[in-house]
C-alpha positions in Angstrom: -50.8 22.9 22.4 -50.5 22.7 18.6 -47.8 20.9 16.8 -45.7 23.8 15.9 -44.9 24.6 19.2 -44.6 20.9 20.6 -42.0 20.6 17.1 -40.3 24.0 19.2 -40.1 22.4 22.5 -38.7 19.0 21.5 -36.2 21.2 19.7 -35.2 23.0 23.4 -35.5 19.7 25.0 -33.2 18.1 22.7 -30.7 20.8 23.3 -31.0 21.0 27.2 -30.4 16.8 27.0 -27.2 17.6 24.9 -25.7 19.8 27.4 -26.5 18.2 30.9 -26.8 14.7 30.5 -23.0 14.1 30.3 -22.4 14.8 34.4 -25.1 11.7 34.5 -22.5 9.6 32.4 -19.2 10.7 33.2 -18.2 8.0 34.7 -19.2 5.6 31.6 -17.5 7.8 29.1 -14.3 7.7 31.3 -13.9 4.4 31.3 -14.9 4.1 27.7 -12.0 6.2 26.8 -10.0 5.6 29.4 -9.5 9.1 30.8 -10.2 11.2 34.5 -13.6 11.7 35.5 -12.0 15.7 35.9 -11.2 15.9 31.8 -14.7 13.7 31.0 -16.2 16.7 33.5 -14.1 19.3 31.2 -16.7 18.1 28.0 -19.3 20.3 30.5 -17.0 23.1 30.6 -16.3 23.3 26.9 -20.2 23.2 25.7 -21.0 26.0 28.2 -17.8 28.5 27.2 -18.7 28.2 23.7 -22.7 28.4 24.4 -21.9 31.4 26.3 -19.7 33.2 23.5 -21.0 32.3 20.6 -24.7 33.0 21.5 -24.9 36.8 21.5 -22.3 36.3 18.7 -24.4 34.5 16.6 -27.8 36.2 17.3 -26.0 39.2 15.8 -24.3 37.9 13.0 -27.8 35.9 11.8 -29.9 39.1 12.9 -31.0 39.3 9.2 -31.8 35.7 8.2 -35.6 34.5 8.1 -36.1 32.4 11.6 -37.5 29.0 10.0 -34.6 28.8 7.5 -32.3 29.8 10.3 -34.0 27.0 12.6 -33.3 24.1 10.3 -30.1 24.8 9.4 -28.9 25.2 13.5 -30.8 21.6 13.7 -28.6 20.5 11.0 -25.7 20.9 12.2 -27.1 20.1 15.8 -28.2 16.5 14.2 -24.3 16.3 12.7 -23.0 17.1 16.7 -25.1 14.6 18.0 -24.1 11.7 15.4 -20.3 13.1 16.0 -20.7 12.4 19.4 -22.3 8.8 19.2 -19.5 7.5 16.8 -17.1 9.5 18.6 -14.3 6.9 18.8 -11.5 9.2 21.0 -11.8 12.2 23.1 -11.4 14.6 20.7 -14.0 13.3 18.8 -16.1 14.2 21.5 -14.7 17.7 22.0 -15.3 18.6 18.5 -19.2 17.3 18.9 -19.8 19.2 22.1 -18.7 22.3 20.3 -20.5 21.9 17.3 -23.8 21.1 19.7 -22.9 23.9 21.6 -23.0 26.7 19.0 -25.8 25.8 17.2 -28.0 24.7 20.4 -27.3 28.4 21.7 -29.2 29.6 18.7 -32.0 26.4 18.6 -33.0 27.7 22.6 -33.2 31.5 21.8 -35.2 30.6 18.3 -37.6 28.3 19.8 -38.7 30.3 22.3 -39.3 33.4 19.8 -40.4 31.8 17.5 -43.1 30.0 19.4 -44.8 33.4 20.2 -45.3 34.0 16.1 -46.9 30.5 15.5 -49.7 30.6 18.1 -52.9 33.6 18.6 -52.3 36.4 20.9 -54.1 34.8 24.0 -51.6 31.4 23.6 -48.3 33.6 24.2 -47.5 33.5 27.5 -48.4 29.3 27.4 -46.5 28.9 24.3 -43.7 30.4 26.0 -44.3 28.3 28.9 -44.5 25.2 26.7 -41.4 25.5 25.4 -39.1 26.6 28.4 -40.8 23.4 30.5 -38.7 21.6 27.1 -36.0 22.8 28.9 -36.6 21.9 32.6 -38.3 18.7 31.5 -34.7 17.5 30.3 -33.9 17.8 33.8 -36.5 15.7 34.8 -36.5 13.0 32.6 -34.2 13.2 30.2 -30.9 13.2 32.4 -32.2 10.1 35.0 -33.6 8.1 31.6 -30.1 8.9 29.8 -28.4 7.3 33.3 -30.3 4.4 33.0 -29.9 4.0 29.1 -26.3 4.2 29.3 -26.2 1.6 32.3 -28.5 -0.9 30.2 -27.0 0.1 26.8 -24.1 2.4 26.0 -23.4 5.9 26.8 -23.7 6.6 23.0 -26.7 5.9 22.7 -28.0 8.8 24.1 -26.7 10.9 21.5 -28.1 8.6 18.9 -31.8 9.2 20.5 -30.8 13.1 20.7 -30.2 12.8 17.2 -33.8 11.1 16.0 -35.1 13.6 18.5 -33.9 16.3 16.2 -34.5 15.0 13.1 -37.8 14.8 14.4 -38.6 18.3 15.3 -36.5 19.3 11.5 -39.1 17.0 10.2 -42.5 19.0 11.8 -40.7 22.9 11.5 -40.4 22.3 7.5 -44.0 20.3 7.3 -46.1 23.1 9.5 -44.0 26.2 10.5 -44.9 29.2 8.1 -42.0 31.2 7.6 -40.8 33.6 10.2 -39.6 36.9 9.9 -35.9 38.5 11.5 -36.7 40.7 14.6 -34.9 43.9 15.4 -31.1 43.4 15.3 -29.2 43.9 18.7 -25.9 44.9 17.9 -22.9 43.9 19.9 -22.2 47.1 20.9 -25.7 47.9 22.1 -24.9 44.6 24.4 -21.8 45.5 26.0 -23.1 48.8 26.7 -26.0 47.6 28.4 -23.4 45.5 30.7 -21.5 48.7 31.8 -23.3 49.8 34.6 -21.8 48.5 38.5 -25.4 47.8 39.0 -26.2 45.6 36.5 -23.0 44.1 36.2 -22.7 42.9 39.4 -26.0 41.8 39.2 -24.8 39.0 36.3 -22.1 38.5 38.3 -24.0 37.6 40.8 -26.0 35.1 39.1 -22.5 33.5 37.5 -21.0 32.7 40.7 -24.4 31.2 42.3 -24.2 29.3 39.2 -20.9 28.1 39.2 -21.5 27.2 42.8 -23.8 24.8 42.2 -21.9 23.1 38.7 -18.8 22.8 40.8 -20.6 20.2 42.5 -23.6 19.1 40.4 -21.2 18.3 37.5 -19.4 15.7 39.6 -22.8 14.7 41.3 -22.9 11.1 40.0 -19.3 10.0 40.8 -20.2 11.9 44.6 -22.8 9.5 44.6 -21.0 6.7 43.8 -17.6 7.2 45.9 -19.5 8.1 49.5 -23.0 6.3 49.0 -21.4 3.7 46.3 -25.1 3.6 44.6 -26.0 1.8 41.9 -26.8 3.1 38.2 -30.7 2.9 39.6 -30.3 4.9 42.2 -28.7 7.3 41.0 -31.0 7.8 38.1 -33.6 8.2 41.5 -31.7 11.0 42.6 -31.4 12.9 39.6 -35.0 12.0 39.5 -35.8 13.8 42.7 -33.5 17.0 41.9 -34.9 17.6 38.7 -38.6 17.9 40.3 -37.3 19.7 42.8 -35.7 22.0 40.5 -38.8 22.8 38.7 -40.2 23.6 41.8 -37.8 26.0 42.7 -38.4 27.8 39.6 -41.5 28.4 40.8 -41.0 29.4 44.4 -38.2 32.1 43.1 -40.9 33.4 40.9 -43.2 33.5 43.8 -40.7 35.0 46.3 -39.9 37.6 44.0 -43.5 38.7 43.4 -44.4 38.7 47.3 -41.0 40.3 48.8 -39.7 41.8 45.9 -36.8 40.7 43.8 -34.0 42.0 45.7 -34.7 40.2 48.7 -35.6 37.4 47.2 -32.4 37.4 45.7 -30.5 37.7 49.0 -32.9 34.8 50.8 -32.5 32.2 47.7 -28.5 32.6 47.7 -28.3 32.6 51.6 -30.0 29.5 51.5 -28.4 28.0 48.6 -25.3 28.7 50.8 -26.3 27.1 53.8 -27.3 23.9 51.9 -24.2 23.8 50.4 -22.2 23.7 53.9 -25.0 21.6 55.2 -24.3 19.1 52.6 -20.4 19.3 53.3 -20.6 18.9 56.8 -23.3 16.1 57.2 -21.6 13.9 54.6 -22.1 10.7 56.3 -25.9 10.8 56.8 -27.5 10.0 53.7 -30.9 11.0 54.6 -29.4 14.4 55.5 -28.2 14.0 51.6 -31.6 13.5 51.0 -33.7 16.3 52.6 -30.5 18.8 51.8 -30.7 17.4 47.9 -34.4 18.5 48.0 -33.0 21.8 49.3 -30.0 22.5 46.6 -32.7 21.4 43.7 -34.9 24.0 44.3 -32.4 26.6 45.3 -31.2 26.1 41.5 -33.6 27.1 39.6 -35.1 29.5 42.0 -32.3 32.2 41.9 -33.1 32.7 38.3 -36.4 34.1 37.9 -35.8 36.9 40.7 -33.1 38.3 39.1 -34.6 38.0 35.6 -37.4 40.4 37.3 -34.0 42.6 39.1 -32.6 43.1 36.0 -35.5 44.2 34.3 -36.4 46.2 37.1 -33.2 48.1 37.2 -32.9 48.3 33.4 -36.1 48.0 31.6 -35.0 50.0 28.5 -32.3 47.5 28.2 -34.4 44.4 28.9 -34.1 42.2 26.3 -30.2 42.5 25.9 -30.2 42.1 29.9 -31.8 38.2 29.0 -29.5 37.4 26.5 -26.6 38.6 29.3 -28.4 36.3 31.9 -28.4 33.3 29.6 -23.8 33.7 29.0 -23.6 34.5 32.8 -25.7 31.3 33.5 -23.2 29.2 31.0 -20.6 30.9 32.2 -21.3 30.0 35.8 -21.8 26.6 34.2 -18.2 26.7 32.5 -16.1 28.0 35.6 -17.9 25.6 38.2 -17.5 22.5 36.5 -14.0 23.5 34.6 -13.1 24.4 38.4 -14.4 21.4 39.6 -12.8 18.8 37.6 -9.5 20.7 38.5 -9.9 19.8 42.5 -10.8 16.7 41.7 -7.6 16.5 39.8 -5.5 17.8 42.3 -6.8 16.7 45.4 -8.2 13.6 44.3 -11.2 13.4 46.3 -14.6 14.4 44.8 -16.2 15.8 47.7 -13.9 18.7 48.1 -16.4 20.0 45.0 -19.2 20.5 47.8 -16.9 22.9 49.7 -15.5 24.9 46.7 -19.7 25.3 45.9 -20.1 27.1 49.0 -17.1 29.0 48.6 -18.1 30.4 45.2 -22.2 30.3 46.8 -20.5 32.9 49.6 -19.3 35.0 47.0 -22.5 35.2 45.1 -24.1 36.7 48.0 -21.8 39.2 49.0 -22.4 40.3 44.7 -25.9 40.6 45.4 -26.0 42.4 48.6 -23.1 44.5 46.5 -25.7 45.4 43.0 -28.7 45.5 45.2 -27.3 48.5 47.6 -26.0 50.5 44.6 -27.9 53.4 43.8 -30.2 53.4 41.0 -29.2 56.6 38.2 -30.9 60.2 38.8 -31.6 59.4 34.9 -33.5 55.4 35.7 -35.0 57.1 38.4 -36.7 59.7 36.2 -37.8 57.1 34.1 -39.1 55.0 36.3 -41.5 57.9 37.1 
């Protein structure tokens, strides 16, 4: 793959490390600064509310600008996040930082990934594409067990500090090789709220929120879980992140797969039925640590696989409307992200005890399904249905 799109991908990469690799290190950064593990778990919540907002937001409000020059200035101010949160000296500091990352990382994703279809030949679309969403999914994989280990060996800061030379990086190769790009068609915010207002479709996204919610209300607290029932150390924990990261990208792969050979709307139903048994599973063979094991393979794939069939749903149900439905499928997924974790560090407030997480994720998992089997029983329009034929 040529350097334009690996500069692209680091840029999603960089973003994707940003976001997730503080559940890795809440427990560092609450000692650092002496607060909960529940408000350290509330710096998840805040990047994914204002990801979620501030993403269709911005795509509409910089609609017009040329892509490149919007690309370097989102690293910019991504770079400035990143250094705020490695000299971040108090918690506010950090809030600020995780805000700032958030904003302008919700417009670094979306303008990697189109622009990595302009910089490549025809034939190298779909594997430019690919290239940069495994930046993504490979932050996952490595970049959330290697930030564990770092800020075991190190400081938790220094995470940000690589982030930071990450993106300077990727700023560096966009100006040196990356033509400029030109502005799209504009999606208005009106054209996006009205592509929301069908039951269908809405349920569908709520569908997806909840599942993920389901599994942040749990995931975000996963390394402090690990610690308080299987007290592991910094090493093994990086293992298990390890383990549920290639599992994850698995999963995206069987979900794609399910949904090509039953069809999306089962595939839907069987992915969140199993993410829900997991999740139960998990929560009532807590003392068994091999269980953890073989059930942590389990939860990995389960979420990443409910994605890509109802990415193919939605597009089924409302092709004219597709691309508005992705940009609604990437706030649902942060806003799963923002409730489940924000929800999460609240029971863990209240109660105490981190495992009751793994029983509120199967709470919210439950409700999920009964959202699908809701959107997929609804009737499609006389007026889709026309058009469909």
């Amino acid at each position: 793959m040529n350097i334009k799109v690996i500069a692209l991908t680091i840029s999603a990469f960089v973003v994707g490390l940003v976001e997730l690799i503080i559940g890795g290190i809440l427990p560092q950064i609450a000692d650092d600064l002496n607060i909960t593990i529940a408000k350290a778990g509330m710096l998840i919540t805040i990047f994914s509310l204002v990801y979620a907002v501030t993403g269709p937001l911005l795509l509409t409000l910089t609609s017009r600008i040329e892509r490149k020059k919007l690309m370097l200035g989102s690293l910019v101010i991504f770079f400035i996040g990143t250094l705020l949160a490695f000299w971040g000296s108090s918690y506010m500091m950090l809030v600020a930082a995780r805000v700032i990352n958030a904003a302008s990382g919700s417009l670094i994703v979306v303008l990697a990934l189109t622009m990595s279809v302009k910089v490549v030949p025809e034939r190298f679309i779909a594997r430019a594409i690919g290239f940069v969403s495994m930046g993504i999914s490979s932050s996952i994989v490595i970049g959330i067990p290697v930030g564990v280990l770092i800020s075991d060996y190190w400081n938790w800061r220094i995470v940000f500090l690589f982030a930071a030379l990450l993106t300077l990086f990727a700023f560096i190769i966009i100006v040196a090789f990356i033509d400029p790009v030109a502005p799209g068609k504009t999606i208005s915010l009106r054209d996006q709220f009205r592509a929301i207002k069908r039951v269908k479709i809405w349920s569908a996204h709520c569908m997806l929120m909840f599942a993920i919610g389901g599994h942040y209300v749990f995931y975000a607290y996963l390394s402090p879980y690990l610690t308080q029932y299987y007290q592991l150390s910094a090493q093994m924990i990086s293992v298990i992140y390890f383990i549920f990261g290639f599992s994850a990208i698995a999963g995206g792969y069987v979900g794609g797969l399910l949904s090509d050979r039953l069809n999306p709307r089962k595939a839907i139903v069987a992915i969140v039925f199993t993410f829900l048994l997991t999740l139960i599973t998990i929560s009532v063979t807590r003392d068994s640590f091999a269980m953890f094991i073989i059930m942590l393979v389990l939860w990995g794939m389960m979420s990443w696989a409910v994605s890509p069939p109802e990415q193919a749903y939605l597009i089924e149900t409302e092709p004219e409307t597709a691309d508005i439905q992705q940009s609604l499928h990437n706030s649902a997924l942060q806003l799963g992200i923002a409730a489940g974790s924000g929800l999460g560090g609240y029971l863990i407030k209240t109660t105490n005890d981190v495992a009751v997480t793994s029983w509120a994720a199967a709470i919210m998992m439950a409700i999920s399904l009964g959202f699908a089997l809701f959107s997929i029983t609804r009737k499609v329009s006389s007026h889709h249905q026309k058009q469909a034929a």
